[in-house]
PLY file of the C-alpha trace (Angstrom):
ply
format ascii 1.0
element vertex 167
property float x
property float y
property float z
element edge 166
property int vertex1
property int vertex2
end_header
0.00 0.00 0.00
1.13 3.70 -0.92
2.43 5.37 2.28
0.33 8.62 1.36
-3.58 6.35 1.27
-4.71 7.30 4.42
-6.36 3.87 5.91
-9.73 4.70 7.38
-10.32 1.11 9.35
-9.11 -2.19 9.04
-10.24 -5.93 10.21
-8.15 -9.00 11.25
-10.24 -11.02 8.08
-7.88 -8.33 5.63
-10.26 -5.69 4.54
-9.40 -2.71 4.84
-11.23 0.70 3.81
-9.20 3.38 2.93
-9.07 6.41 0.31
-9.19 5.40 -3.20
-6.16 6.36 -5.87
-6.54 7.99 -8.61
-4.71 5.12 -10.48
-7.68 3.38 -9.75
-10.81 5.28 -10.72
-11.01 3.57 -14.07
-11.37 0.04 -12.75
-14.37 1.41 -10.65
-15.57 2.56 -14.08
-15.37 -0.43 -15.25
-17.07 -2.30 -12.20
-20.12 0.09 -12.74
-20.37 0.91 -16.21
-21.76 -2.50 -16.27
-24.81 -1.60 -13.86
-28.22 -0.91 -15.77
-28.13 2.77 -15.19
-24.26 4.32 -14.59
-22.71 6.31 -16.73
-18.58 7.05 -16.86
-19.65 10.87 -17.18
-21.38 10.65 -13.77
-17.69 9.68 -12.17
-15.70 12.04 -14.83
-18.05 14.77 -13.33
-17.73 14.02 -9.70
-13.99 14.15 -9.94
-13.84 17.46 -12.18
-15.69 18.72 -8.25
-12.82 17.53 -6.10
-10.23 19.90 -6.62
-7.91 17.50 -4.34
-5.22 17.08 -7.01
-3.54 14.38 -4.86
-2.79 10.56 -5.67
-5.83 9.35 -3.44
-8.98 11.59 -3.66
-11.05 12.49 -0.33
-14.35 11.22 -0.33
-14.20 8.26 -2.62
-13.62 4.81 -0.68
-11.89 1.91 -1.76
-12.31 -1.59 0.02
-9.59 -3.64 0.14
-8.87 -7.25 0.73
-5.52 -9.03 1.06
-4.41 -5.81 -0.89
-6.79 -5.90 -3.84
-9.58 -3.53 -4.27
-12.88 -5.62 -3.61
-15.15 -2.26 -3.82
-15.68 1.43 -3.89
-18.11 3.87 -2.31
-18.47 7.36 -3.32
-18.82 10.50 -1.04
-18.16 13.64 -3.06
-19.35 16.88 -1.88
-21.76 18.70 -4.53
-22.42 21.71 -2.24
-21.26 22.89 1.26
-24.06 20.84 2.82
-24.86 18.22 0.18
-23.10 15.07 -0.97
-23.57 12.76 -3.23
-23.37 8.99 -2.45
-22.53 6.89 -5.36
-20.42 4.25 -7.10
-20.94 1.84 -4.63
-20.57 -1.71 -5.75
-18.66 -4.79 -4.53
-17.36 -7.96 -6.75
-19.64 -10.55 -7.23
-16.83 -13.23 -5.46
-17.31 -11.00 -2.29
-21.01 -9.85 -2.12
-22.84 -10.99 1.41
-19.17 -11.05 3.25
-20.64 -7.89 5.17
-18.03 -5.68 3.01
-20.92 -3.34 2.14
-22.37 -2.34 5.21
-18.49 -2.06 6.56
-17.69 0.73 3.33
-21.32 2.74 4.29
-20.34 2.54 7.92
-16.92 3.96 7.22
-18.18 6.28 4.71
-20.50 7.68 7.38
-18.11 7.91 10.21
-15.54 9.77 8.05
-18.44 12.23 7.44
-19.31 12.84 10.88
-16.02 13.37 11.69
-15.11 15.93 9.35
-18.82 17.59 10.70
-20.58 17.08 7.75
-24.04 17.61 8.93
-26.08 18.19 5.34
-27.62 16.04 3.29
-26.62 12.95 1.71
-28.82 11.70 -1.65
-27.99 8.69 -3.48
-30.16 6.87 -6.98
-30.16 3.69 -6.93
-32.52 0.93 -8.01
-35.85 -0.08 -6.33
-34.55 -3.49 -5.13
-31.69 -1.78 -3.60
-33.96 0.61 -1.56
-33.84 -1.87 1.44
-29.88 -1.81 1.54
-30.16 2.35 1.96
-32.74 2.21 4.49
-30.89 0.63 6.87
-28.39 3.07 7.04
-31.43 5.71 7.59
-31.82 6.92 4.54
-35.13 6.99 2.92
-36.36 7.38 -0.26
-37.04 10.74 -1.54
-38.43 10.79 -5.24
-38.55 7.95 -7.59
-37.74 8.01 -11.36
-39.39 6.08 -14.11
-37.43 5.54 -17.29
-39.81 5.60 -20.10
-38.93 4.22 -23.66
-39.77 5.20 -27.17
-39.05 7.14 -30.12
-36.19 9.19 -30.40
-35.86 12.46 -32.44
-33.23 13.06 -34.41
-32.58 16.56 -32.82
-29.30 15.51 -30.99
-27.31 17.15 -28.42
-23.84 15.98 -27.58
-22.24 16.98 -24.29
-18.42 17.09 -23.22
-19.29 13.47 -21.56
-19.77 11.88 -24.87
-23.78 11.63 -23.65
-26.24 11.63 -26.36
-29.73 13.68 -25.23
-32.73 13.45 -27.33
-36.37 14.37 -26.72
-38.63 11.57 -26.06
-41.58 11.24 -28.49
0 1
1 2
2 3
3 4
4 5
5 6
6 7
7 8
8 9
9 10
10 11
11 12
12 13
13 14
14 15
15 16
16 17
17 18
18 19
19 20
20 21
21 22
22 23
23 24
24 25
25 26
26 27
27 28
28 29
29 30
30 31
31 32
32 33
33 34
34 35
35 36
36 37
37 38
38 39
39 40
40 41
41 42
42 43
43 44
44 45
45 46
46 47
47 48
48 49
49 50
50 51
51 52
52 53
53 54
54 55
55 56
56 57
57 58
58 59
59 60
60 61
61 62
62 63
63 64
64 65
65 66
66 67
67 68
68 69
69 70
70 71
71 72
72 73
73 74
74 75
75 76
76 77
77 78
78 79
79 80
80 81
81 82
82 83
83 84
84 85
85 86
86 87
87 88
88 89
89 90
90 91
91 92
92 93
93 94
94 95
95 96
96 97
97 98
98 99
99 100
100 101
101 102
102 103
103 104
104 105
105 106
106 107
107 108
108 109
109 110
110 111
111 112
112 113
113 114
114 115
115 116
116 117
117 118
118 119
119 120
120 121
121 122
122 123
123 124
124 125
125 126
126 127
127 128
128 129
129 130
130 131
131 132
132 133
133 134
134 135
135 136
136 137
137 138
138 139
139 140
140 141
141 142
142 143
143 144
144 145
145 146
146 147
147 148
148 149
149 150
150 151
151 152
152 153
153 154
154 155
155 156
156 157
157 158
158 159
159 160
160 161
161 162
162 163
163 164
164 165
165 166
């Protein structure tokens, strides 16, 4: 491990949570470009917010075990009193080892002790609600994705995103 990733909590089984490294922002791409609603540009744009122009980045989480990166939580702060919580996924090989509520626990602590005391939103999908909840949040809006016709009136953004009206 780099001698400047500060280590937020570690457990005798080998995981570890600690700040993430740059160096490794596109595997956590990767991981959730592969989810049914992520986009790279969301990630691209929370980094273009932290100005931290250091090898790990405050905010975003990595979880470690035996000294590979297992999962990733994001905390990056959108306003003085908002954050948004995001990119939170864990390998398949690892999912119900308790490594998820151990990064939101973290995550949370870090928070509290930097005295974050705003607001924290999250999107995530409906059967995922449940995992939220128990870390008191609670669902705020929800979103329906509706399919059809596209126009041909496109707009291209600097994320490569295509946006077209809905017929």
């Amino acid at each position: 491990m780099d001698d400047d990733t500060e280590v937020y909590r570690s457990w005798e089984d080998g995981f570890v949570v600690r700040r993430m490294r740059r160096n490794e922002i596109q595997q956590v791409m990767k991981w959730i470009s592969e989810g049914p609603r992520f986009t790279p540009c969301e990630l691209e744009c929370l980094l273009d917010m932290c100005a931290d122009n250091a090898n790990s980045i405050e905010g975003f989480y990595a979880g470690e075990l035996n000294h590979e990166m297992v999962a990733s939580l994001v905390a990056a702060p959108i306003a003085d009193d908002l954050r948004y919580l995001g990119c939170f996924y864990v390998v398949e090989r690892c999912r119900g080892s308790g490594f998820a509520r151990r990064m939101m626990t973290v995550a949370q602590d870090v928070e509290d002790r930097r005295g974050f005391a705003g607001v924290m939103c999250l999107t995530t999908e409906a059967d995922k609600e449940s995992l939220f909840e128990k870390f008191g949040y609670r669902t705020a809006v929800k979103i329906t994705i509706n399919r059809g016709l596209v126009s041909t009136d496109t707009k291209c953004y600097r994320c490569r995103n295509d946006i077209r009206q809905v017929g």
